[in-house]
C-alpha positions as CSV (number, residue, x, y, z in Angstrom):
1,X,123.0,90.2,24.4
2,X,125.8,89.7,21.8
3,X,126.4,86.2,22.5
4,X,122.6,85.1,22.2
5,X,122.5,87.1,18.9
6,X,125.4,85.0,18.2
7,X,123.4,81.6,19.5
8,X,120.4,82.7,17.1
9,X,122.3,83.5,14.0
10,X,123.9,79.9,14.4
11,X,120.5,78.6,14.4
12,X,119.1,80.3,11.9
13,X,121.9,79.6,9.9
14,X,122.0,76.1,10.0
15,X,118.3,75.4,9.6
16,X,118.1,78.0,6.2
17,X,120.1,75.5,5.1
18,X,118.3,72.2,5.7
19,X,115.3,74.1,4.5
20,X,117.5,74.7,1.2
21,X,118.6,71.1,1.1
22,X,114.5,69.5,2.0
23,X,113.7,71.6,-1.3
24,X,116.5,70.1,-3.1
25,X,115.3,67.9,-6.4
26,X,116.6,64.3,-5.9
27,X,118.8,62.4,-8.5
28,X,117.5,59.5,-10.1
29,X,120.2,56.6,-10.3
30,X,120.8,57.1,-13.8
31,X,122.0,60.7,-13.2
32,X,124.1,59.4,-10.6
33,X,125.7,56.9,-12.6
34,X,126.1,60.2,-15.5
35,X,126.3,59.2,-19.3
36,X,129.1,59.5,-22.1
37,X,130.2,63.0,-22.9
38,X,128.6,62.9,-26.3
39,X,125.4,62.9,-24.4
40,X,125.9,65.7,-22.4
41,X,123.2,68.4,-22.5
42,X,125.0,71.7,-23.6
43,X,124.1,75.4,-23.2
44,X,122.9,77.9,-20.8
45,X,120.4,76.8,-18.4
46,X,120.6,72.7,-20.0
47,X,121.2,71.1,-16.4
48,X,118.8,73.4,-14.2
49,X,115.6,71.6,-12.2
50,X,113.2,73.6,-11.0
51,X,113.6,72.8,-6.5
52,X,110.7,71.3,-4.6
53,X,109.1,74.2,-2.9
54,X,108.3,72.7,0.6
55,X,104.5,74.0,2.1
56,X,103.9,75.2,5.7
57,X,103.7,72.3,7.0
58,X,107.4,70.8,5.8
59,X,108.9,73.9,6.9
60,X,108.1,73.0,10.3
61,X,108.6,69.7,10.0
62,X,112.3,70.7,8.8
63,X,112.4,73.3,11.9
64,X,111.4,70.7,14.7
65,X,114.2,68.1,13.8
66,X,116.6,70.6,14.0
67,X,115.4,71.8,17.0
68,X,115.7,68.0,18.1
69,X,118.6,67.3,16.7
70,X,120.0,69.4,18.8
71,X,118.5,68.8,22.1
72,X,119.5,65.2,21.2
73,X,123.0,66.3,21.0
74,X,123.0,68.2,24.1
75,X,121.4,65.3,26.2
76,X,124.5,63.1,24.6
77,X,126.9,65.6,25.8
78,X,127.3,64.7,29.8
79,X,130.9,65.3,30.6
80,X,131.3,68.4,32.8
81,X,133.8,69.5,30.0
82,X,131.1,69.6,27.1
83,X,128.6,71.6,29.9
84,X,129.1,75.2,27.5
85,X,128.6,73.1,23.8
86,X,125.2,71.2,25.7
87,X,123.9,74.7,27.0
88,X,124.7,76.2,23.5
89,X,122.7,74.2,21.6
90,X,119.8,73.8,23.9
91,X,119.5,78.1,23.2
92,X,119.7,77.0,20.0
93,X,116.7,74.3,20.3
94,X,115.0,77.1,22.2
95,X,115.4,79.8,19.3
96,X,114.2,77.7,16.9
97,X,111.1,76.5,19.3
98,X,110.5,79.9,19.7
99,X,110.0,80.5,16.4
100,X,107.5,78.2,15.8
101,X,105.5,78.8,19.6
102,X,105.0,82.9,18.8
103,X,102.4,83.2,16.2
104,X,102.0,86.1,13.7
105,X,106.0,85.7,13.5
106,X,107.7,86.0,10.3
107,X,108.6,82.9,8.6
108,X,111.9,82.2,8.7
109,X,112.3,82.3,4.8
């Protein structure tokens, strides 16, 4: 039982924080390239951008290519050495799956 809590925290883990980086706000080229000091905004609070909150429907998106990404991985992984890393992420694929499949489940944020 302990290892597939283990398996499921990893999961959950990881996809918290593509769901954090999906509602990230995205910097235009100009803030890329930054500006002379002198221009700098200053104080508290100056630099802060509200983040994209992502509906229903990109939360699963988000959850299903993780979920993929994964089973993608294991399916690369053939070598009888890499057997355990292939089998561990295709409980992960399957805890994340699962989430989606049971309705009337709490969302995972």
């Amino acid at each position: 039982m302990r290892a597939r809590d283990r398996v499921a925290v990893s999961a959950l883990r990881s996809t918290l924080a593509a769901l954090d980086n999906a509602e990230a706000v995205p910097l235009t080229e100009a803030e890329l390239r930054g500006s002379a000091l002198e221009q700098s905004p200053v104080g508290v609070g100056a630099t802060e951008a509200a983040r994209r909150e992502l509906s229903e429907h990109g939360v699963v998106d988000v959850v299903r290519a993780e979920a993929a990404e994964r089973l993608e991985a294991a399916a690369r992984l053939t070598a009888p050495a890499h057997a355990d890393r292939a089998a561990r992420l295709r409980a992960e694929a399957a805890v994340l799956l699962g989430f989606l499949d049971t309705p009337g489940t709490a969302p995972l944020r």
